[in-house]
C-alpha positions as a Python dict, from the first residue, in 0.01 Angstrom:
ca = {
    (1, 'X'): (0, 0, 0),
    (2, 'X'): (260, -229, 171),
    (3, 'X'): (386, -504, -27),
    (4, 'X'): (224, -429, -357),
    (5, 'X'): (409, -638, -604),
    (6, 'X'): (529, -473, -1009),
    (7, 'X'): (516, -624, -1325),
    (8, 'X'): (854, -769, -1277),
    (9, 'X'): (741, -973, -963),
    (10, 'X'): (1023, -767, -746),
    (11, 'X'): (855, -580, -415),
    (12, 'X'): (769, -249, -411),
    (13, 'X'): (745, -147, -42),
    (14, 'X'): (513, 203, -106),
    (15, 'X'): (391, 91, -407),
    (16, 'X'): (530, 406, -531),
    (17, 'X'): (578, 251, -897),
    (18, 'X'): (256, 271, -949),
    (19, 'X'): (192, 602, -872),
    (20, 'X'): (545, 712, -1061),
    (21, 'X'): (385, 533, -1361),
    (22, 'X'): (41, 714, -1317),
    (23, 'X'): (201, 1043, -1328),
    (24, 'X'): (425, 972, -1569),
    (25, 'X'): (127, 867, -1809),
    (26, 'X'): (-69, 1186, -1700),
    (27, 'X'): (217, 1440, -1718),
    (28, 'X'): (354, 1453, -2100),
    (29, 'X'): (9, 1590, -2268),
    (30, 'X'): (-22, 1922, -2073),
    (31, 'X'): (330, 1982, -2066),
    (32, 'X'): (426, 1870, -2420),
    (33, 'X'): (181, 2096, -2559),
    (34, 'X'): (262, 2394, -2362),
    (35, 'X'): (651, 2353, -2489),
    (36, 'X'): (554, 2262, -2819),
    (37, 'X'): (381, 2584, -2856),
    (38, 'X'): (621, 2850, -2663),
    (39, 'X'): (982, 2664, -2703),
    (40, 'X'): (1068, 2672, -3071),
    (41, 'X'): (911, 3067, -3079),
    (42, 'X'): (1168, 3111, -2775),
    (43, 'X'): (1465, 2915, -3011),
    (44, 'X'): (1401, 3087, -3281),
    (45, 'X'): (1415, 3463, -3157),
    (46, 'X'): (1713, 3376, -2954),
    (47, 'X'): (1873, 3289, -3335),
    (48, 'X'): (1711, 3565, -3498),
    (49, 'X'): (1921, 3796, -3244),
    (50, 'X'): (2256, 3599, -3221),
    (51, 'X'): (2236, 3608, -3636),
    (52, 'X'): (2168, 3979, -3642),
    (53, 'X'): (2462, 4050, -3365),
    (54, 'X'): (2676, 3852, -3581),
    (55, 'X'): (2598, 4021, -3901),
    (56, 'X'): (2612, 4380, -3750),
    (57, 'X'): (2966, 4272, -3607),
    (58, 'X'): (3122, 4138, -3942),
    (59, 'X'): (3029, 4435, -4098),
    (60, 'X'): (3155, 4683, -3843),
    (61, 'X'): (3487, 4513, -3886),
    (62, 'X'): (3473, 4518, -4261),
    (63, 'X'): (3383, 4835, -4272),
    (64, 'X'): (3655, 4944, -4032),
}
């Protein structure tokens, strides 16, 4: 892979572009899904709790 040459017309020594750009182009659909299925659960407990702690705080000092 010496010398392989990118769409620009610059030198890539390893050709290593081309196998960023491979990966790259591979990665995003098992990964996207996977987060797009777990991350906004995750996000939303996380503000279900901070919402609840802040409630159950106000009200202890109101009630105080």
């Amino acid at each position: 892979m010496a010398n392989t040459q990118n769409p620009q017309g610059n030198p890539d020594p390893a050709g290593s572009t081309q196998m960023f750009r491979a990966f790259v182009d591979e990665a995003p659909q098992g990964r996207q899904q996977q987060a797009a299925s777990s991350g906004p659960r995750v996000g939303l407990i996380i503000g279900v709790v901070v919402a609840v702690a802040i409630v159950a705080v106000v009200a202890w000092l109101a009630l105080k």
